[in-house]
C-alpha positions in Angstrom: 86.5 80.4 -45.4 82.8 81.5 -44.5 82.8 85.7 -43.5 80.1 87.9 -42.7 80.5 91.6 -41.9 78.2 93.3 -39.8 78.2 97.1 -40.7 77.2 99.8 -38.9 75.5 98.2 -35.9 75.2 99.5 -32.3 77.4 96.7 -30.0 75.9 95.9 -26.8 77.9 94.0 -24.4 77.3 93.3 -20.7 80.6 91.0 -20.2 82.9 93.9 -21.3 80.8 96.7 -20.4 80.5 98.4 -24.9 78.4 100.4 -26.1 79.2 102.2 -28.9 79.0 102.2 -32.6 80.9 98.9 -34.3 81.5 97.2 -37.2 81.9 93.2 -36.7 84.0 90.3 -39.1 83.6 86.9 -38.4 85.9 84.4 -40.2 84.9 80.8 -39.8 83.2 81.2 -36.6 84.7 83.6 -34.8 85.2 87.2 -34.1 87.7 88.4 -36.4 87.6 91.8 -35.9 85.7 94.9 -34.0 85.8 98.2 -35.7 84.3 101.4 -34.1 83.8 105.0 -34.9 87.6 105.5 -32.5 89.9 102.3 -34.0 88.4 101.5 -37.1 88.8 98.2 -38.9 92.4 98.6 -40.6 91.6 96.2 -43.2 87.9 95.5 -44.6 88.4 93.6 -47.5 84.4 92.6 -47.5 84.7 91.2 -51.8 84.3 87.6 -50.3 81.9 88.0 -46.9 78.1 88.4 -46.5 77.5 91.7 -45.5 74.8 93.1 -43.3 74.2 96.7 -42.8 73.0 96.7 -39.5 72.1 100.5 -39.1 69.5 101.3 -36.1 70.1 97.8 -35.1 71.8 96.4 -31.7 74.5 93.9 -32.1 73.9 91.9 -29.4 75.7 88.3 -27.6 73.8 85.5 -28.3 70.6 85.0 -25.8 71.3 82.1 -23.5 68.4 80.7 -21.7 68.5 78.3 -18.8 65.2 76.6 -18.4 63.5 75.6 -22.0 61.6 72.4 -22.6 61.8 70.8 -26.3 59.7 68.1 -25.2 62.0 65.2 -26.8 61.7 62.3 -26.3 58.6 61.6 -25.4 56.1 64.6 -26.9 57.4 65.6 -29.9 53.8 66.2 -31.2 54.3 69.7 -29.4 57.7 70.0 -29.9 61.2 68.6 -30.6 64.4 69.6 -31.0 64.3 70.8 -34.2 61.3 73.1 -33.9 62.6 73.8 -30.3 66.4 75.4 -31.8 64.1 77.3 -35.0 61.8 78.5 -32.2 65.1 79.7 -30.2 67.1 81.0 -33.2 63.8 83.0 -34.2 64.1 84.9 -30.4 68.2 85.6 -30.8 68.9 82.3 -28.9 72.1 80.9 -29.5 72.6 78.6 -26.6 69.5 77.0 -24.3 69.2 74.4 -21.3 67.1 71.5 -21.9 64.7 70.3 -19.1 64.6 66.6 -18.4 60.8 66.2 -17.6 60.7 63.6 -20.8 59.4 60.2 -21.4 61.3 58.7 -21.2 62.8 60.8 -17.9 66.3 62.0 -18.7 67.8 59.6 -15.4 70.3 57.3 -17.4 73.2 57.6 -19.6 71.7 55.8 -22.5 68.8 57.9 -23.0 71.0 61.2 -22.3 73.8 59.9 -24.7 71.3 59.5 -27.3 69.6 63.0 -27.0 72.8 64.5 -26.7 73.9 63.2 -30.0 71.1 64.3 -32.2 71.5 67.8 -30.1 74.9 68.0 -31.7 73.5 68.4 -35.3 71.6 71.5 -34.4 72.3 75.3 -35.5 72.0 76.2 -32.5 73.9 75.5 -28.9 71.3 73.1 -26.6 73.0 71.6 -23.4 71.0 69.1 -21.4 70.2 69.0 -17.9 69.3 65.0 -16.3 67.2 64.0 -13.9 67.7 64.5 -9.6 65.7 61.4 -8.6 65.0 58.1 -10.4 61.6 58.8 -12.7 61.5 62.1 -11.2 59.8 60.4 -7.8 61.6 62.2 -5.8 63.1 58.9 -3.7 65.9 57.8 -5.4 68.9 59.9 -6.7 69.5 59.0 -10.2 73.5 57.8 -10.6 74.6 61.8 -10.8 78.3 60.7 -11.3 77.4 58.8 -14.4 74.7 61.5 -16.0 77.7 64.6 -15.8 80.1 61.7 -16.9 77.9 61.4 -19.8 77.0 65.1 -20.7 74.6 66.6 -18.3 75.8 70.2 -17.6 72.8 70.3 -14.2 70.1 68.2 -11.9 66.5 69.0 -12.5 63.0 67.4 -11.3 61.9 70.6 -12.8 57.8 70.5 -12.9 58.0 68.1 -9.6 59.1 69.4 -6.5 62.0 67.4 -4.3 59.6 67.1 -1.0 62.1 65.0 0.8 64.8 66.6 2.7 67.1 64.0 3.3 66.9 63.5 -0.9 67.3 67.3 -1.5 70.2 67.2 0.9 71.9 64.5 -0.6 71.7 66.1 -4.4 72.8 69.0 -3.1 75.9 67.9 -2.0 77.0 66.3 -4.9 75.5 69.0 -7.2 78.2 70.7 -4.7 81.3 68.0 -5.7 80.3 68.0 -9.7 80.3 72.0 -9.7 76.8 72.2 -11.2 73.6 73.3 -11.0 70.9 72.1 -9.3 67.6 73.7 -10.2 64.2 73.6 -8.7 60.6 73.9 -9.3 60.1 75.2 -5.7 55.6 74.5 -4.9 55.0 72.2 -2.3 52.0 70.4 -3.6 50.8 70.0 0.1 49.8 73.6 -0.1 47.8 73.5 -3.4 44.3 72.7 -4.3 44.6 73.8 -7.9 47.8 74.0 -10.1 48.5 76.7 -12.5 46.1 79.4 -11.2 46.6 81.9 -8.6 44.8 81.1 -4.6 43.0 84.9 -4.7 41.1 86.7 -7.1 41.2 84.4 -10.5 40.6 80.7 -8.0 37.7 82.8 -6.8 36.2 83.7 -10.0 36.9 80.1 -11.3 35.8 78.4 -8.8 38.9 76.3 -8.3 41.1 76.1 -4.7 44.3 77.4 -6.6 48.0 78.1 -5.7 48.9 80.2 -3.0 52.8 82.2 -2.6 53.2 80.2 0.4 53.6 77.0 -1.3 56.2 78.7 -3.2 57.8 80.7 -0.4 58.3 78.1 2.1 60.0 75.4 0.2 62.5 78.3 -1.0 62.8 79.3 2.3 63.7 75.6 3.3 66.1 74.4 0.4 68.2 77.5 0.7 68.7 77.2 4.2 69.5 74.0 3.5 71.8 75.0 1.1 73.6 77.8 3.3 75.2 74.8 4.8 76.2 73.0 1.0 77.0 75.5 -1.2 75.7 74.3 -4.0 74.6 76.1 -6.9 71.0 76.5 -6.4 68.8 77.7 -9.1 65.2 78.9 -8.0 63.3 78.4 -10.9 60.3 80.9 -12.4 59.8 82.5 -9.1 56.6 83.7 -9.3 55.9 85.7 -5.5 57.3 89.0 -4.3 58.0 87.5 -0.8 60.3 84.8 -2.4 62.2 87.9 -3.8 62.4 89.1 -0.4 63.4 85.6 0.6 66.0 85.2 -1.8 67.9 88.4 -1.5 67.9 87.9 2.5 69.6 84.9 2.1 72.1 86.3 -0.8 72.9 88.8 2.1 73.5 85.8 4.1 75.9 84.5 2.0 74.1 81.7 0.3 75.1 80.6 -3.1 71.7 81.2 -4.7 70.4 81.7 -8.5 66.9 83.1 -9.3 64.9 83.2 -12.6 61.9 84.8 -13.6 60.0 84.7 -16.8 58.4 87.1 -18.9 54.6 86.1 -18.1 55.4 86.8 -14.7 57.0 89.9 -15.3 53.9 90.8 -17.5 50.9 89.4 -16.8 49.2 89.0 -13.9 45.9 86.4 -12.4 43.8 88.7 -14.6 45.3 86.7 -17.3 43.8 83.5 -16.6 40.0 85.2 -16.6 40.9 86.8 -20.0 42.9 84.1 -21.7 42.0 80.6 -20.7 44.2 78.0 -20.3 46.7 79.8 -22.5 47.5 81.4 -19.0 47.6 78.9 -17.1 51.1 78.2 -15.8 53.3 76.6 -13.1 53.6 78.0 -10.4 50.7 80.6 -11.4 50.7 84.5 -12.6 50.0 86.2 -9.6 48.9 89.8 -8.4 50.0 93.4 -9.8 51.9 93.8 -6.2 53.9 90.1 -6.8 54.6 91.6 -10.5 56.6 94.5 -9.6 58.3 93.3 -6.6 59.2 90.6 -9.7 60.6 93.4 -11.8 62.3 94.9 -8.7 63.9 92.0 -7.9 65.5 91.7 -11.7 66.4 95.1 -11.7 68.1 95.5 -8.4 69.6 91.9 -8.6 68.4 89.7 -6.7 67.1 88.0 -10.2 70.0 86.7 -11.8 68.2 85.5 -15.0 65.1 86.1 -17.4 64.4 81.9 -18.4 61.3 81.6 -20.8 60.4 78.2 -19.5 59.5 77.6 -23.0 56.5 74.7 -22.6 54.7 73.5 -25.5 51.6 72.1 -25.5 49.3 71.5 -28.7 45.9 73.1 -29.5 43.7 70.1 -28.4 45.3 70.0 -24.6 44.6 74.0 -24.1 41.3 73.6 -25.6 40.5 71.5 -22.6 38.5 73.1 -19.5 40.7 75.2 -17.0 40.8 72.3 -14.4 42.0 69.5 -16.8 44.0 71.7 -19.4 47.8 71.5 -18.8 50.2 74.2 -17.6 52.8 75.9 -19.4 53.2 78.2 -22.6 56.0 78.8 -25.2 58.0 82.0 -25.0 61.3 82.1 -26.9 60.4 84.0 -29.9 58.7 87.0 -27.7 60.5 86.8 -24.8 63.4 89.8 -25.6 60.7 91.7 -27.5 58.9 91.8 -24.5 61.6 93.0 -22.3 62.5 95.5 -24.7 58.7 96.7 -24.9 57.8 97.0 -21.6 61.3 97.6 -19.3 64.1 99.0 -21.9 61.6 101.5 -24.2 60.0 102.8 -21.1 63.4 103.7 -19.4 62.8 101.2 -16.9 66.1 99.1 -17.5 68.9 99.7 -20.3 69.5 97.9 -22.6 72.5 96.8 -21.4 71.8 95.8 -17.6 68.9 93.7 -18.9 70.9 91.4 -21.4 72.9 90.9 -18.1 70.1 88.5 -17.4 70.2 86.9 -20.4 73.5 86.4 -21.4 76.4 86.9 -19.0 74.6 86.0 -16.0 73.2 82.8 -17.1 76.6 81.7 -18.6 77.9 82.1 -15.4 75.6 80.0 -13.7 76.7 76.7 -16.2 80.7 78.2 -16.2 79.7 78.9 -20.4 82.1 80.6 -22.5 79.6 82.0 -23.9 76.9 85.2 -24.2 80.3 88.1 -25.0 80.8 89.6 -28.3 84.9 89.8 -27.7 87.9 89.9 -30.3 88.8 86.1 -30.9 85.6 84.4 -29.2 82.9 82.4 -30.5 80.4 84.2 -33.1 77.4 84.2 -31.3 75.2 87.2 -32.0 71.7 88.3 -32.4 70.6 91.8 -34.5 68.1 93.5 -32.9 65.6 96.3 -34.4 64.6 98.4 -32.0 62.2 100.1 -33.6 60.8 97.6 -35.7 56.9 97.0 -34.4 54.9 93.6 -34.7 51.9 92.2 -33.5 52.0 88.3 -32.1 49.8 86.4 -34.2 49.1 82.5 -33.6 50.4 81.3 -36.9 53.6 83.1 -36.9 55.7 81.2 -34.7 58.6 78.5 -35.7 57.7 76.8 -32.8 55.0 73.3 -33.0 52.8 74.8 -31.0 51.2 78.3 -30.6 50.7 78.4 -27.0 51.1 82.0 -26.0 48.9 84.3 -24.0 50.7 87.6 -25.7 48.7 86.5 -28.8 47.8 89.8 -30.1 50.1 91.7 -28.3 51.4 94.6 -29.9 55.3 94.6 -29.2 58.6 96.8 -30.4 61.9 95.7 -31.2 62.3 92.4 -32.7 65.3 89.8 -33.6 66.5 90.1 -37.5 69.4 88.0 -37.7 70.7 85.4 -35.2 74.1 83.9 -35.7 75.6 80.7 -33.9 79.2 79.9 -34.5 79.8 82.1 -37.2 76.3 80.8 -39.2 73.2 82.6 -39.9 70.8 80.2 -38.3 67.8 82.8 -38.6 67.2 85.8 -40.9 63.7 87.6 -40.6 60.9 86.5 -43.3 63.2 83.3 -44.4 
């Protein structure tokens, strides 16, 4: 029988609402017990458990993120699913969506059976979204009824864009039937001249046509219209623009069954990015102005962001060594992305604590109907110990990821992940 106590921790729980000082057993996976200051733990026989004193720490659910990319099959020389779960477990992740932008593409049974098996053997939780059209072309629905048959928990072109209404329409509606997700990389590539770079100041100073909001705005504009008729559950993925905030709470008004993430480099950073970091900034859709950013934060704080997503996107050394036009788009962000929230919303009394793990545990276990992302008497032992006053600097080598792709490289951060446990199991411990 495998026990761990957690002594003197701070629990922090947006499905039941605590915050208050607790004690926490686990027995063989689950919550055995929660003792605080008021109804203490009646019997604490800790002579055969691991014990962790967790003083000036937050015990904290499990992070659950919707939108990562492990990059298996297909590109495991930037990452796979075993560097993918160390890199989540590092950033208290207990539980992540897998993209299926793969190579093979992620739009049959046999090659979702077989990732879905060697996902099994992880320490950590990873579901797996399939494919919307047939080699993500964005013509031909995939057989939906046989991907969810064979373990796909949501539909996802993500990194292509469904163009085609009458395609959209149709996943959509059986999204609808299935009861899943259907997410969306929403830039209509009509609209673009340059991906991954901002159509204003940073396309100017490059020299490149970039990305403008509207790409982004009207094809979220469009597919939730669309979907005021469906009802499916539509996930707007990394929204990048202030007027798709606008956008997406008007139609939330409305009555529209709508999801929205944001990441933290949109959150964060802004075009300026891209002139002082290179390629390491360069992301899909693009980091966009200082007013987009806090129309971004205002959105998660007032709602109308359901979820912080890292869209977690390797890419090794070589391909963001290339020249801004030719280097690809995307950068990791698992093991700095609750750091970073903590930094610069929680510690500077923008958000608390507790409304901002909203958007990374509860909410997004709604979204996939997850029993997950609650610390609760008799549930799953999920949980992630955070130090909020430990500081750390990023550095390029310290990652558990396969690839180093960050643009917070040298950041100075507070608050940082010292134990994460998945079913009852340390599957990360700080300097091991």
């Amino acid at each position: 029988m495998k026990r761990i106590s957690i002594m003197n921790g701070r629990l922090i729980d947006p499905a039941s609402g605590r915050d208050e000082k607790a004690d926490i057993l686990i027995e063989d996976g689950i919550v055995k017990e929660i003792g605080t200051e008021y109804a203490p733990i009646s019997f604490f026989d800790d002579s055969d458990a691991e014990i962790i004193d967790a003083a000036g720490s937050y015990l904290i659910p499990g992070l659950i993120d919707v939108h990562v990319h492990f990059r298996d099959p297909g590109y495991t020389y930037k990452e796979d699913i075993i560097t993918g779960a160390a890199a989540a477990a590092a950033g208290g992740y207990t539980t992540v969506i897998c993209m299926a932008n793969t190579n093979p593409p992620i739009d049959n049974a046999e090659v979702l059976k077989e990732l879905i098996e060697r996902e099994k053997k992880l320490p950590i939780r990873v579901f797996q979204t399939a494919n919307v059209s047939e080699g993500m072309k964005g013509e031909i629905l995939t057989d939906m009824d046989d991907l969810y048959a064979a373990g796909a928990v949501g539909f996802t072109d993500d990194g292509i864009p469904l163009t085609k209404i009458d395609v959209l329409k149709e996943a959509l509606t059986k999204a609808k039937k299935l009861n899943v997700p259907i997410s969306l990389h929403e830039e209509n590539p009509e609209l673009i001249l340059s991906l991954g770079i901002n159509k204003g100041k940073a396309s100017e100073k490059l020299g490149v046509g970039g990305a403008p909001n509207i790409s982004e705005e009207s094809m979220v504009e469009r597919d939730a219209a669309l979907n005021m008729e469906i009802g499916a559950k539509l996930d707007i993925q990394h929204v990048s623009s202030g007027g798709t905030v606008d956008i997406i709470r008007r139609m939330k008004e409305m009555g529209c069954n709508i999801y929205a993430e944001v990441t933290p480099q949109h959150l964060f950073l802004t075009e300026e990015a891209v002139l002082d970091k290179g390629s390491l900034a360069k992301v899909n859709p693009p980091l966009r102005t200082e007013e987009d950013r806090l129309k971004l934060i205002e959105g998660l704080k007032n709602g109308t962001i359901d979820m912080v997503a890292t869209d977690h996107a390797p890419h090794s050394r070589e391909e963001k060594a290339e020249s801004i036009e030719k280097a690809p788009s995307g950068m990791i962000g698992l093991e700095t992305a609750l750091s970073l929230l903590y930094t610069n919303l929680c510690d500077k009394g923008e958000m608390s604590m507790i409304d901002m793990l909203s958007k990374l545990t509860t909410n997004p276990a709604s979204l996939y109907g997850l029993p997950y992302g609650r610390i609760v008497k008799g549930g799953e032992a999920d949980i992630a110990i955070f130090d909020p006053q430990k500081e750390w600097t990023v550095t390029e080598d310290g990652f558990h990821s396969r690839s180093s792709n960050s643009p917070f490289i040298g950041e100075k951060l507070k608050g940082k992940v010292t134990y994460t446990i998945c079913r009852g199991m340390i599957v990360y411990k700080e300097g091991e």
